[in-house]
N, C-alpha and C positions, 0 to 999 in steps of 0.2 A: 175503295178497297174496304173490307169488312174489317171486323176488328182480329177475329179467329185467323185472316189470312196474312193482317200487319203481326202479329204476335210471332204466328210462325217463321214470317220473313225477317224480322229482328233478330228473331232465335237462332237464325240458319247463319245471320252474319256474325252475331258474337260468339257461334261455335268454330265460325272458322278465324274468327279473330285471333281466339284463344291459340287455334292451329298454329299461326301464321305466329304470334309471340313464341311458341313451344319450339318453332325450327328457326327463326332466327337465334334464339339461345345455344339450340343446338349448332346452327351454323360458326357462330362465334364460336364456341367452345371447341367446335374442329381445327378452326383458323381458316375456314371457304368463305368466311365474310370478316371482313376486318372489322374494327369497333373504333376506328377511326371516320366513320359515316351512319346517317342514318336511311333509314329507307322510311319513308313518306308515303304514307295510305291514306286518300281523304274518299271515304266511301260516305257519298248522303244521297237521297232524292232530289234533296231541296236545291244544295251547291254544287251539282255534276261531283261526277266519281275517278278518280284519275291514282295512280303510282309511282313512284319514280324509284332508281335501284340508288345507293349510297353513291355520293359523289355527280350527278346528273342534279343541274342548275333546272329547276322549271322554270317555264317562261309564261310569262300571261294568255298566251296565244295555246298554250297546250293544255289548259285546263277546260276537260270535256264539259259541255252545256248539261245542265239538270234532262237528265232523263237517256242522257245517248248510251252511257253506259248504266248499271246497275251495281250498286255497293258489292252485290254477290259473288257479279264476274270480278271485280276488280280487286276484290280480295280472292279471291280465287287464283286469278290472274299472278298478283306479287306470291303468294302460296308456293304456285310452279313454278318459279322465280326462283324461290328459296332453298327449295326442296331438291333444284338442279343444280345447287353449288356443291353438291357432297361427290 
């Protein structure tokens, strides 16, 4: 990958990172997410990319292999996630 095209795909996940902190805030402050759990984002290339919703035990066996998903969709992914609690 070029360096023009990592920059961009870095950029695209800590904007929606940013998203993804701004509606869980909001979700807690409605009370559609308790603050009694955390929600769990591991978006990388390197370590596979995986989510879990508050309260949901991971297990070794569900954490995706480097490359099946992309940090993008998976924060994308818990995004929709968040965003459908309201």
């Amino acid at each position: 990958m070029n360096a023009r095209q990592a920059t961009w795909d870095v950029n695209r996940c800590f904007k929606l990172a940013d998203r993804l902190v701004l509606s869980v805030d909001r979700a807690r402050r409605s009370h559609a997410l308790s603050s009694g759990g955390f929600l769990m984002v591991t978006a990388s290339e390197f370590y596979g990319s995986f989510w879990h919703k508050p309260g949901e035990v991971p297990t070794e066996g569900e954490r995706e292999a480097p490359g099946t998903k992309s940090p993008h969709l998976v924060l994308s992914e818990a995004l929709r996630w968040v965003n459908g609690l309201r």
